[in-house]
C-alpha positions in Angstrom: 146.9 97.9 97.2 143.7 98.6 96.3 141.4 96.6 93.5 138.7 97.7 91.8 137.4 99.2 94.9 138.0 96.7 97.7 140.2 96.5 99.9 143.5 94.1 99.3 146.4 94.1 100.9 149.5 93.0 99.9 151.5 91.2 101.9 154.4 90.1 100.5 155.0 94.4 99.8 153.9 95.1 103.4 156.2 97.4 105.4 157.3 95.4 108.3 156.5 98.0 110.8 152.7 97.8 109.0 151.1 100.5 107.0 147.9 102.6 107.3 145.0 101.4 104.5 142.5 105.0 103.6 140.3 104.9 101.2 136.7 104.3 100.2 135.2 100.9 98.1 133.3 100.7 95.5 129.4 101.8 96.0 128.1 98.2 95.3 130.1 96.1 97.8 128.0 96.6 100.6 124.9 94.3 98.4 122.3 95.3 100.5 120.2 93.5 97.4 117.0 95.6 96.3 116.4 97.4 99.0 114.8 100.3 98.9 114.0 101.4 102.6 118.5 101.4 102.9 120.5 102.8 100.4 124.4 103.1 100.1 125.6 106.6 99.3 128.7 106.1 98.0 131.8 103.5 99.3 132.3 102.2 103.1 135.1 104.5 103.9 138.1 102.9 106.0 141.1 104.6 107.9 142.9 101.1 108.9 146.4 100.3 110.3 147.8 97.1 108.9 150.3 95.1 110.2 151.9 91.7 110.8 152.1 90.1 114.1 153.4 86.8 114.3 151.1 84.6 112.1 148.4 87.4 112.1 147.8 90.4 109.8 146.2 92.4 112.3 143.6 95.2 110.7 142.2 98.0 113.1 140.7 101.5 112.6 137.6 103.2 111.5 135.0 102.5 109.1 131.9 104.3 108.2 129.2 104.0 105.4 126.7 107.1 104.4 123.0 105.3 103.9 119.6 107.3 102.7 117.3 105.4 104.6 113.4 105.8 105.1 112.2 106.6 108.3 110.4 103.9 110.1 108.2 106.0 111.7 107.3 108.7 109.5 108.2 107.4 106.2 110.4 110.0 104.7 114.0 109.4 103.3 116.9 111.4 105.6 120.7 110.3 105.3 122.9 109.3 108.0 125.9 107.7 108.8 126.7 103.9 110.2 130.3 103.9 111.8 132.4 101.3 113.4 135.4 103.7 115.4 136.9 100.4 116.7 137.2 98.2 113.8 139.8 95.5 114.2 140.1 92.3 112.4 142.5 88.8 112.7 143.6 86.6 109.4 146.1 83.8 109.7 148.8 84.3 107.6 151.4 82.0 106.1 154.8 82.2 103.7 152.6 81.4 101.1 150.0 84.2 101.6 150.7 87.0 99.6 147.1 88.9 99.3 144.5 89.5 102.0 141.4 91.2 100.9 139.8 92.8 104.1 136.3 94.3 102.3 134.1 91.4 103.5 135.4 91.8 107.1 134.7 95.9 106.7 131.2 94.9 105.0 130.5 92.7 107.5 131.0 95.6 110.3 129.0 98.0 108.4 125.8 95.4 108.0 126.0 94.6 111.8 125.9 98.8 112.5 123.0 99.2 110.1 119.8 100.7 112.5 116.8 97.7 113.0 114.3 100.4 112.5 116.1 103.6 111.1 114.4 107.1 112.4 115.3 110.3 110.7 115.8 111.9 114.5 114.6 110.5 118.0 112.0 113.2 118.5 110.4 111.9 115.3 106.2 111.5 115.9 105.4 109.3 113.2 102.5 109.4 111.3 98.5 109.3 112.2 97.0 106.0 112.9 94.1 107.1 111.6 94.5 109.4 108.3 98.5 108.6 108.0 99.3 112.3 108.0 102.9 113.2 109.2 102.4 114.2 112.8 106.2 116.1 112.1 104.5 118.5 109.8 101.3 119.5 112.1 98.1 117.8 113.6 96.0 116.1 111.5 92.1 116.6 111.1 90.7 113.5 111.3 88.3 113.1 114.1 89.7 110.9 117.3 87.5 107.7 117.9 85.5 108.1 120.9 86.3 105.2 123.5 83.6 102.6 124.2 82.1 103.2 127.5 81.0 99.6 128.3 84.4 98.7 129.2 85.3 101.4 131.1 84.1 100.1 134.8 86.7 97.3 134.2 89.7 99.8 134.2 88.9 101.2 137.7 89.3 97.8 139.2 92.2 97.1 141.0 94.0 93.7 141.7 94.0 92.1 145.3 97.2 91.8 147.2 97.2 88.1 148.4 
């Protein structure tokens, strides 16, 4: 069962040889807050096999999440994807459970795969210290500083070796 966009499952309807969960949430459960360096595009999307096990509703599959993101580097927005291929997940169950709702376990997988410092592709050259042109789209023209002479004898010393 699915409600409005989460994911709930209900146990006490449950196939006893378990059942597989697909589907996508709704767009604003991953709250990422006011963010605008990492935007959801659309749902987290799940492909999860349900079952019980004892005392345990046992969850395991994939989930993904498509972000638009702004480079870290360069600055410019690119999409991606965040993915979790072996999601699994543990919840005690009792005779009086008869929902489980799985979306902040999935939600919590998807923050955990989010990049640090996203980059729209690993080649990526950022942008100039000095004008802030994007080094991905050409050189730029401002002129390179000129290093400072006076402290150049110290670079050619070498440590001693005790």
């Amino acid at each position: 069962m699915q409600g409005q966009g989460r994911l709930i499952v209900d146990f006490a309807r449950l196939d006893k040889g378990g059942e597989w969960y697909r589907g996508e949430t709704a767009p604003d459960l991953l709250e990422l807050g006011e963010s605008e360096f990492v935007i959801p595009v659309g749902g987290m999307v799940y492909d999860i096999r349900v079952e019980a096990v004892g005392n345990q509703l046992l969850s395991r599959g994939t989930v993904s999440q498509r972000l638009r993101c702004v480079c870290s580097r360069c600055a410019e927005d690119f999409e991606t994807q965040v993915a979790d291929d072996d999601f699994f997940c543990a919840m005690e169950i009792n005779d009086q459970t008869d929902f489980v709702d799985l979306t902040a376990d999935i939600r919590e997988v998807i923050i955990l795969a989010l990049p640090g410092y996203p980059v729209c592709d690993e080649t990526c050259r950022g942008l100039c210290v000095g004008c802030g042109a994007n080094l991905n789209k050409g050189a730029c023209e401002c002129v390179q500083k000129v290093e400072d002479s006076k402290w150049s004898a110290l670079d050619a010393l070498k440590p001693e070796v005790f």
